[in-house]
Every structure is written in C-alpha cells, then in structure tokens.
ZAVEX-90366 format. One record per residue (C-alpha): y, x, z. Coordinates in Angstrom, 3 decimals. Layout:
ZAVEX-90366
+----------+----------+----------+
!        y !        x !        z !
+----------+----------+----------+
!        Y !        X !        Z !
...
+----------+----------+----------+
END
This chain:
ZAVEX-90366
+----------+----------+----------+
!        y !        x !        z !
+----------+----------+----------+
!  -75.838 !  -15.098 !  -23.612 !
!  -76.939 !  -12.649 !  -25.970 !
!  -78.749 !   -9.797 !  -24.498 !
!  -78.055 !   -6.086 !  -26.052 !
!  -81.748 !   -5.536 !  -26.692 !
!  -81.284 !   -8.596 !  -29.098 !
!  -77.901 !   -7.089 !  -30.475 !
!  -79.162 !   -3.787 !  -30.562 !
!  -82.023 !   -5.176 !  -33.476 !
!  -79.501 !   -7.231 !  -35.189 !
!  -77.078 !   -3.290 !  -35.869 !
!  -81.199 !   -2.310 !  -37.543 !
!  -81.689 !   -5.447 !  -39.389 !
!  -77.799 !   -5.434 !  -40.691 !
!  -77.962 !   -1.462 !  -41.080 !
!  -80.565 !   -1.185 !  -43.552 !
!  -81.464 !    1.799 !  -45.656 !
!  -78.129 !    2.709 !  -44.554 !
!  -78.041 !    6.025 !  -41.758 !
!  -76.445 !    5.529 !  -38.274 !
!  -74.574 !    8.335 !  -39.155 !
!  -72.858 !    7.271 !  -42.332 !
!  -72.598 !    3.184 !  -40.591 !
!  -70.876 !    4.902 !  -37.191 !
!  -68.448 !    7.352 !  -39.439 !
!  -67.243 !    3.937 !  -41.124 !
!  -66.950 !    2.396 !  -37.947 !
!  -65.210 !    5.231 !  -36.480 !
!  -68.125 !    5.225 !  -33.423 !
!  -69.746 !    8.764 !  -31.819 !
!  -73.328 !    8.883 !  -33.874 !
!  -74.641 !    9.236 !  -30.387 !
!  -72.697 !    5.858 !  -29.687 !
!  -73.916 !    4.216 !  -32.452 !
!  -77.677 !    4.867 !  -31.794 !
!  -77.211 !    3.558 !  -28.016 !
!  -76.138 !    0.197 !  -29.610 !
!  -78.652 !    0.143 !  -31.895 !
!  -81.337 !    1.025 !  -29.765 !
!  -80.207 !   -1.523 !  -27.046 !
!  -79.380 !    0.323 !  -24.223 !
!  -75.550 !   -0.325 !  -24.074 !
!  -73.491 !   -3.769 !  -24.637 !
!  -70.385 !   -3.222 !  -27.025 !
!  -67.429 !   -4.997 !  -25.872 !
!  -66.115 !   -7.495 !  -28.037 !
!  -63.639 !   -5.144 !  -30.001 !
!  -66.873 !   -2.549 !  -30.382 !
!  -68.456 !   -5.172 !  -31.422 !
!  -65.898 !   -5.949 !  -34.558 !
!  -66.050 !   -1.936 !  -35.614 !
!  -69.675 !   -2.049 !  -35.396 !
!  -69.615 !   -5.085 !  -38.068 !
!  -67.416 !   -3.409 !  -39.616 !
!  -69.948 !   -0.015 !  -39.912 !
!  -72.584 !   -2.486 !  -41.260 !
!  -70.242 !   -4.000 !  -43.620 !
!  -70.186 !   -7.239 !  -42.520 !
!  -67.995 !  -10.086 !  -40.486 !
!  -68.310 !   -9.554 !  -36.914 !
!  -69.550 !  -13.638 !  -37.161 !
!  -72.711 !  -12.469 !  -39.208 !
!  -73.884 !   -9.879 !  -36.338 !
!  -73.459 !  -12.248 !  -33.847 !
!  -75.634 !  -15.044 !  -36.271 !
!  -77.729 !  -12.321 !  -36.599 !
!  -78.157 !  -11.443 !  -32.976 !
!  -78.737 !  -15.013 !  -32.028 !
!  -81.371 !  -15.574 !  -34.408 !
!  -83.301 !  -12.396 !  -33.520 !
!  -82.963 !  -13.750 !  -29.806 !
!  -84.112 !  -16.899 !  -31.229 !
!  -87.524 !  -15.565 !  -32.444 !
!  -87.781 !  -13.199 !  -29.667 !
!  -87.761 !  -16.305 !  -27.610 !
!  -90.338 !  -18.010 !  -29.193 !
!  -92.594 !  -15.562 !  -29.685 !
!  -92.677 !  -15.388 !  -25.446 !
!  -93.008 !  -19.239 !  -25.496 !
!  -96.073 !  -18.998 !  -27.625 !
!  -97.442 !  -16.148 !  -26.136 !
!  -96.846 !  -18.429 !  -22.837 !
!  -99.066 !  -21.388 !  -24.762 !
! -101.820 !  -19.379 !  -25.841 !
! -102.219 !  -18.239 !  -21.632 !
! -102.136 !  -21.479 !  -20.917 !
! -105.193 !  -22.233 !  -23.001 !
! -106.978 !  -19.646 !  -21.107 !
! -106.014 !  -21.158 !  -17.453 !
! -102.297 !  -20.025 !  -16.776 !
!  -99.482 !  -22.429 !  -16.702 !
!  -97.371 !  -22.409 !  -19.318 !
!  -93.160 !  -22.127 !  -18.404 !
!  -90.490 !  -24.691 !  -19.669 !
!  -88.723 !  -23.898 !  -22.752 !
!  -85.948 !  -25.396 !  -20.560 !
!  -86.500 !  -23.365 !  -17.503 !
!  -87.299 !  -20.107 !  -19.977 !
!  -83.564 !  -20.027 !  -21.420 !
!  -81.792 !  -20.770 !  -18.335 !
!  -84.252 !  -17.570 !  -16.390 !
!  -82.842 !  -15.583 !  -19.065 !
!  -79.363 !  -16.619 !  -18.636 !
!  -79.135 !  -15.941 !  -15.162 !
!  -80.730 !  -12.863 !  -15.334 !
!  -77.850 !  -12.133 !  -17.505 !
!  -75.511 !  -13.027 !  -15.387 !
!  -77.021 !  -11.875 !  -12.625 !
!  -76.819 !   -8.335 !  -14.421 !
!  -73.287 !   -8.412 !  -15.181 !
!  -72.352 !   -9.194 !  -11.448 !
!  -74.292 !   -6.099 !  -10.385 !
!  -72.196 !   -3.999 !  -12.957 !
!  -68.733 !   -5.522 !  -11.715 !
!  -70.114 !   -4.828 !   -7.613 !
!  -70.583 !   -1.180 !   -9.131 !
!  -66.830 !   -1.162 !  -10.588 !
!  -65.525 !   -2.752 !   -7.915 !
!  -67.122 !   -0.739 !   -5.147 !
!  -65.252 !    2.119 !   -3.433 !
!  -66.108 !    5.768 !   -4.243 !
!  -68.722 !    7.290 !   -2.344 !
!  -67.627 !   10.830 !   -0.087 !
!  -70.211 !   12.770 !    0.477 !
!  -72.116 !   13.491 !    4.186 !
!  -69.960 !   15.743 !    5.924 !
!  -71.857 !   18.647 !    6.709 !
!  -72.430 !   20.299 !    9.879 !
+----------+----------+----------+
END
C-alpha cells in the first residue's frame, strides 16, 4: 500500500523544474490542491491520481513506479538505520515484520477514515 507521504515525493521527483502552478493548471487541480498532494498530506483517489500524471506529463503507471520506488528506498533507509542500532545494542526489526507494520498501519488508517464517514452527525449540547 502506498502511503501519500511516498506519493506526495514521487508529484516532486516527476514535477521537476516545472511550478505546481503551471503542473495543477494542466491537470485542471486547485494550486492549493496540488501542493497538498505534493507535500503528502492528502491521498488522491485513483481518478486524481490519473490528472495528476497527467499535470506531470506522464502515464498514471510511471507515478505509481515512481511512488513505489521512493517507498522502496524510504524503506530501506529505516531498515538500515534499524542495523546500524542494532550494532550499538538495540534489536534490529524483520524486513518481513517491517512491511506488513506498515501495511496495517495503512489499513488501519483507512478504517478510521470510513468510521468518520460512516458515523452519524454530531448535535450539539443542548444548552440550559
């Protein structure tokens, strides 16, 4: 599962010397959109995802290559950080155990969004 932190780098790497501006004008995205992608704080759908490959000027298959192989090195950059404390006395985690933590934080994260959809409206206290 990719995470949108990982996504988010892959829209910089892709983007360029290009601005957000003129990439989020060609993908017919808010600027304001566009830099909450980027920066990783919101997760496109799967159609925003297409018109923000589309802003970068590529197939939406390349952002998600992209996006994987930024997670990829994000990955094992923990896992060696993880070795090198374990030189010093710490345990180091399973590679194994590593990706599926991350996975299930990721799921975990998308069942807390659906309970907030899902969830009724709350009234305010009545007041005395």
């Amino acid at each position: 599962m990719l995470e949108k932190r990982d996504l988010g780098k892959a829209i910089q790497r892709l983007r360029g010397e290009k601005t957000q501006r003129a990439c989020a004008e060609t993908a017919r995205i808010s600027p304001s959109s566009w830099s909450l992608y980027e920066g990783g704080e919101r997760d496109p759908r799967p159609d925003m995802r297409a018109r923000i490959a589309k802003g970068l000027g590529v197939e939406l298959r390349v952002l998600e290559e992209t996006a994987w192989q930024i997670r990829n090195e994000r990955i094992a950059t923990e896992e060696n950080v993880q070795k090198a404390g374990a030189t010093h006395g710490e345990t180091a985690s399973d590679p194994m155990q590593h990706a599926i933590d991350e996975h299930l934080n990721g799921v975990a994260h998308h069942l807390r969004e659906l309970v907030l959809l899902l969830r009724p409206a709350q009234k305010p206290p009545l007041t005395p």
